[in-house]
N, C-alpha and C positions, 0 to 999 in steps of 0.2 A: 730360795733354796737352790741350790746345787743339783747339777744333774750328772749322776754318775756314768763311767765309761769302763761297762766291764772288760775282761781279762780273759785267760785261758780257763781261769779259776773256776771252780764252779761253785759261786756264790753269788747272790744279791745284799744290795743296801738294806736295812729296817725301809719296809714300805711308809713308816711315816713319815721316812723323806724326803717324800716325791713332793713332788710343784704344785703350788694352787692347783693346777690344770689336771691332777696327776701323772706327772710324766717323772720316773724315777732315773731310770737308768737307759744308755746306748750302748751300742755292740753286741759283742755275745756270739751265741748261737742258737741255733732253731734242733739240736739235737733233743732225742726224748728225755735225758735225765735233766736238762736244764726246762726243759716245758714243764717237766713235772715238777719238780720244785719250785717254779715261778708260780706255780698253781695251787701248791700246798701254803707258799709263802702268802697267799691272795693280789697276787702280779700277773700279769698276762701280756702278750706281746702285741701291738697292733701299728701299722707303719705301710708306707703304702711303694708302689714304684720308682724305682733309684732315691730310694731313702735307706738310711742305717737301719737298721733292728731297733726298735722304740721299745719297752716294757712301761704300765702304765701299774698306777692303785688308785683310782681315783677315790677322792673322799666329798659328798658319798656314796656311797656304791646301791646299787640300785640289785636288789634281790628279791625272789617270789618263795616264800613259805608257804607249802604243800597245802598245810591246813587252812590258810588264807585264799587258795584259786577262786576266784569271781566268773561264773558259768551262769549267761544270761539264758532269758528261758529258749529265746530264739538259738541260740547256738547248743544247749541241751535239745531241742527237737531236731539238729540238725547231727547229732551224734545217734541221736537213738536208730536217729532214719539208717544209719551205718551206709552212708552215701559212700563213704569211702576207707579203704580196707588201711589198716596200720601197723606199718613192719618194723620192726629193730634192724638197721647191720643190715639192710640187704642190698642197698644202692650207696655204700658210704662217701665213696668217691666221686658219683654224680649228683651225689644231694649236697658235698661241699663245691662241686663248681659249678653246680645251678645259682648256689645263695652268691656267688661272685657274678655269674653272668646276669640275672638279675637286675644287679646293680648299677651293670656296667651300660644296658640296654638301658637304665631307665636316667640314663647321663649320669652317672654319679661316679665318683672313685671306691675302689674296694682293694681291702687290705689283705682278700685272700688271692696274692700272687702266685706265681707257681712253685716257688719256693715255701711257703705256707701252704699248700696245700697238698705238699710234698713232707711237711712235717708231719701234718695231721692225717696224712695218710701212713706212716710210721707207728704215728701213737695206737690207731686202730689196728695198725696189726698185732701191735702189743696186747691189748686186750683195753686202752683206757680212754681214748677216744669211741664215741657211738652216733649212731644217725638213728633218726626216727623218720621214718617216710607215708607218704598219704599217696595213697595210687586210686585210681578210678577208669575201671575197665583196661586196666593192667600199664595205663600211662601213669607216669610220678609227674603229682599235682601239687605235693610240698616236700616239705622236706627242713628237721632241725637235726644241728650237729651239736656236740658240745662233750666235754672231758668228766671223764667221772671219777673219783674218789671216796670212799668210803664212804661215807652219808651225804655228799655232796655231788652236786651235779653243776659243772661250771660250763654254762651255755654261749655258744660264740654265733651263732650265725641262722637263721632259719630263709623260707622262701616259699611263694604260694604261687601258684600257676592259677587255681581255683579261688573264688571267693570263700572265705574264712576256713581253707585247707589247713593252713600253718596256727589257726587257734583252735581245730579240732586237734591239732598235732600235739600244741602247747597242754590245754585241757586236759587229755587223757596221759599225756606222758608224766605231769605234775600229782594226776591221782595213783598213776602206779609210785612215785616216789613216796606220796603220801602213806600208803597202806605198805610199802617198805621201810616205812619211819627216817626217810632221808628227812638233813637240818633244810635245806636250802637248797635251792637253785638259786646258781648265781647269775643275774642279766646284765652286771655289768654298768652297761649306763642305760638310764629313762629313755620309754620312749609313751608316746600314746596308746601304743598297742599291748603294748604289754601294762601300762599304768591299769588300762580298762578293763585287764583281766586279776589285777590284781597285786601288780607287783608294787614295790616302794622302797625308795629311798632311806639306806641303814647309814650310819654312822662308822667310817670308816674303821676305827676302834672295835666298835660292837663286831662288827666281821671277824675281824681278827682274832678276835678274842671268841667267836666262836668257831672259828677252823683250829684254834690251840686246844678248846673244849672235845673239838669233837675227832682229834688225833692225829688232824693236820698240823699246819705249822712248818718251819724250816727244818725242824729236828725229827717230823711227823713221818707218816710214812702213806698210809694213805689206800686201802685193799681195793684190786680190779673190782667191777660191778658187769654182773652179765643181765644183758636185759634180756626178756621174753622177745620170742621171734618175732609174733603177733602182741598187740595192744587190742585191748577190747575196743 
């Protein structure tokens, strides 16, 4: 397959015709109407330092359904204990360059540059990027970010300071989708940690066809989501 090289334009390829690997399209830009349509499209950008702008769909995409969350008993006693308090929106910008620095402390590459972190600090002010934060004795001990549209919640990045901070994060933010009848959280690609709470590998199609269901889409549009300050 082909890998496209976008334009000024503000269009994407059909995402089923990215690469084995999913890598669809290069260039572009990091503005909010092209994030958000790359988001609605079910495309996302991920690329690391002195590299082009990368947009990826991998097939297949790896998603957490609300009603599916897996809450082992040991991390439900560790929620009830309410070891640590959970806020929406209230550190956005240190909870996306914790989940970079992170990364970068534990030798790894990360794709949120400052240019990326400069986007998703835009989105948030728009209203469609959000963070979910875990503090403990008013230090932030995790922290997830991730784009929301209409009944979807499309997850990019989390970080834990505390042992299983970022799965009490996960947990409780996937029950407020739940009881808000969101379709999915999208995780993008597998990992261990998220496999064990629940997540699984969809069919790149089946995605698709439910971001068209559920009035996303290229042509979709997509309504802000305002989360609660506090998470129980």
């Amino acid at each position: 397959m082909p890998v496209f090289r976008l334009t000024d334009e503000l269009i994407f390829p059909d995402p089923r015709l990215a690469t084995q690997e999913g890598l669809l399209a290069v260039g572009g830009d990091l503005s909010p109407e092209r994030l958000l349509l790359a988001y609605r499209s079910g495309i996302f950008p991920w690329y690391g330092e002195n590299e082009p702008i990368l947009w990826w769909s991998p097939d297949p995409r790896c998603v957490l359904f609300p009603q599916e969350i897996y809450v082992s008993r040991r991390l439900e006693r560790l929620i009830r204990q309410r070891r640590f308090q959970l806020t929406s929106n209230r550190a956005f910008a240190q909870v996306v360059a914790s989940c970079a620095d992170v990364r970068v402390k534990h030798g790894q590459q990360t794709w949120l540059i400052a240019e990326m972190q400069a986007a998703y600090q835009k989105l948030h002010e728009l209203g469609f990027a959000h963070s979910v934060e875990a503090w403990e004795d008013d230090e932030l001990v995790g922290g997830l970010y991730g784009v929301a549209l209409g009944k979807f919640f499309f997850g990019e990045s989390m970080f834990h300071r505390r042992t299983n901070a970022s799965k009490v994060i996960l947990a409780q933010l996937v029950r407020y989708l739940d009881r808000e009848e969101f379709i999915l959280l999208d995780c993008q690609v597998p990992n261990p940690h998220l496999a064990s709470m629940g997540a699984r590998d969809l069919p790149r199609e089946d995605f698709l066809e439910l971001l068209a269901a559920g009035g996303l889409g290229p042509g979709g549009d997509g309504e802000k989501v305002k989360l609660p300050a506090n998470l129980p």
